[in-house]
C-alpha positions, 0 to 999 in steps of 0.5 A, a space after each residue: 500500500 505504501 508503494 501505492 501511495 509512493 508511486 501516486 505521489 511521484 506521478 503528481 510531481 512528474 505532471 507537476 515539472 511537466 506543467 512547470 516546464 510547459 508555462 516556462 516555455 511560453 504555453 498556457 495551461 488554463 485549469 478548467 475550474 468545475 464547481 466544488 460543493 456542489 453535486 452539479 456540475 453545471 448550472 445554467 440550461 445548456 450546461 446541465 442539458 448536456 451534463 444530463 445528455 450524458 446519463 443517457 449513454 448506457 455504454 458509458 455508465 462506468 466510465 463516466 463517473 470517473 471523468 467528473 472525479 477528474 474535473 473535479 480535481 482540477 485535471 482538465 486544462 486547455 479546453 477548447 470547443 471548435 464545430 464538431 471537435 473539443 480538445 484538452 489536456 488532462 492530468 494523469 498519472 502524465 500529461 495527456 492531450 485528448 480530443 472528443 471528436 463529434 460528427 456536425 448535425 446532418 443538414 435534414 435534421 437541423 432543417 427539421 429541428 429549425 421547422 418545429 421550432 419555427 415561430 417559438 423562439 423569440 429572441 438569441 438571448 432566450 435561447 442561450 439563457 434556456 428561456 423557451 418553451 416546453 414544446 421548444 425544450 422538449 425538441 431540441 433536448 430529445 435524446 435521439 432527435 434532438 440537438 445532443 450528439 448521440 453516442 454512435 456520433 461521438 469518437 474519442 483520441 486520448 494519448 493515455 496507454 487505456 485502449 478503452 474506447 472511453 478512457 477517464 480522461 476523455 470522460 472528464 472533456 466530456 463533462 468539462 463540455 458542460 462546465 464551459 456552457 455555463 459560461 459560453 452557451 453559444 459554443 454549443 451551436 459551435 461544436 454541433 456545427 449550426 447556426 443558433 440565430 435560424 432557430 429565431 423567428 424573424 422578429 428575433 432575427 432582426 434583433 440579432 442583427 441589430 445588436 451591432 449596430 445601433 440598436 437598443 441593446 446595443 450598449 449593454 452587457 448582455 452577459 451581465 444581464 442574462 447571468 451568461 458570458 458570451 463568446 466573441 
């Protein structure tokens, strides 16, 4: 037992020189923080959608508690979400670059989830705060119609030694998918590859549109006001 808890102690210092190493070359290595105190994960509407989308994957049940025990420790560092791509470094027993690939929403069921939508979404601000109706939540949050990556459209690449086709570490991306919602909601139009601003109606749109401009919400920080960081 003593060996075990040697050899776990020598493994967090290697990863600690490696980071040391790392930020002394110039490179950013930028903790994902996940709340601590809390059960959840993720807070606001798209962040909890996606950590609850999740559950839904049966073939996943046993690996992915440990991917959140991994966020939770800080392990999760570089997160960045891109159309159809996340990518991380993670903190094991090294330092691993992992990417969750995940296939771009196909055009005929975007088109779909755009047509049962029409007319009900009023605003961009609504839907990035999960201000919508029960109808309009119940489309885009259907575990197999809906806006969330089924499991068969997910592919996981991990640098770590475990050839499981979901090892901890791309478990704890997944959830840290979650975690960055929270504070960006549009990335998650990002990673599925589709325009948000198509599911407004067209009074909505036009809001949109005005917002760079001169409009009357033009001046405001948005953030501030719906309690949600926005992108660039």
């Amino acid at each position: 037992m003593s060996w075990d808890f040697e050899d776990a102690a020598e493994q967090k210092e290697r990863v600690k020189r490696e980071i040391a190493k790392r930020l002394k070359r110039g490179e950013v290595m930028e903790v994902l923080e996940a709340p601590q105190g809390s059960k959840k994960l993720a807070t606001t509407f798209w962040g909890k959608a996606w950590c609850d989308h999740l559950a839904t994957y049966a073939e996943y049940e046993h690996r992915l508690p440990r991917g959140r025990s991994y966020l939770r420790q800080g392990n999760v560092y570089n997160l960045t979400i891109e159309p159809g791509l996340v990518s991380a470094v993670v903190a094991g027993s090294e330092l691993y670059e992992t990417k969750v690939h995940i296939r771009p929403l196909e055009k005929e069921a975007w088109e779909e989830l755009v047509a049962q939508c029409e007319g009900q979404v009023g605003s961009m601000l609504d839907l990035l705060a999960g201000k919508l109706g029960e109808g309009v939540l119940k489309v885009l949050t259907d575990p197999e119609a809906g806006l969330f990556p089924r499991a068969r459209e997910i592919r996981f690449d991990c640098s770590c030694p475990d050839h499981a086709d979901l090892c901890k570490h791309a478990a704890a991306v997944l959830y840290g998918v979650g975690v960055k919602l929270d504070a960006q909601p549009e990335l998650f139009f990002t990673l599925r590859s589709v325009d948000g601003g198509e599911l407004l109606s067209a009074g909505g749109r036009g809001v949109v549109e005005g917002l760079g401009g001169e409009s009357e919400l033009g001046g405001e920080d948005l953030g501030a006001l719906f309690g949600i960081e926005l992108g660039e």
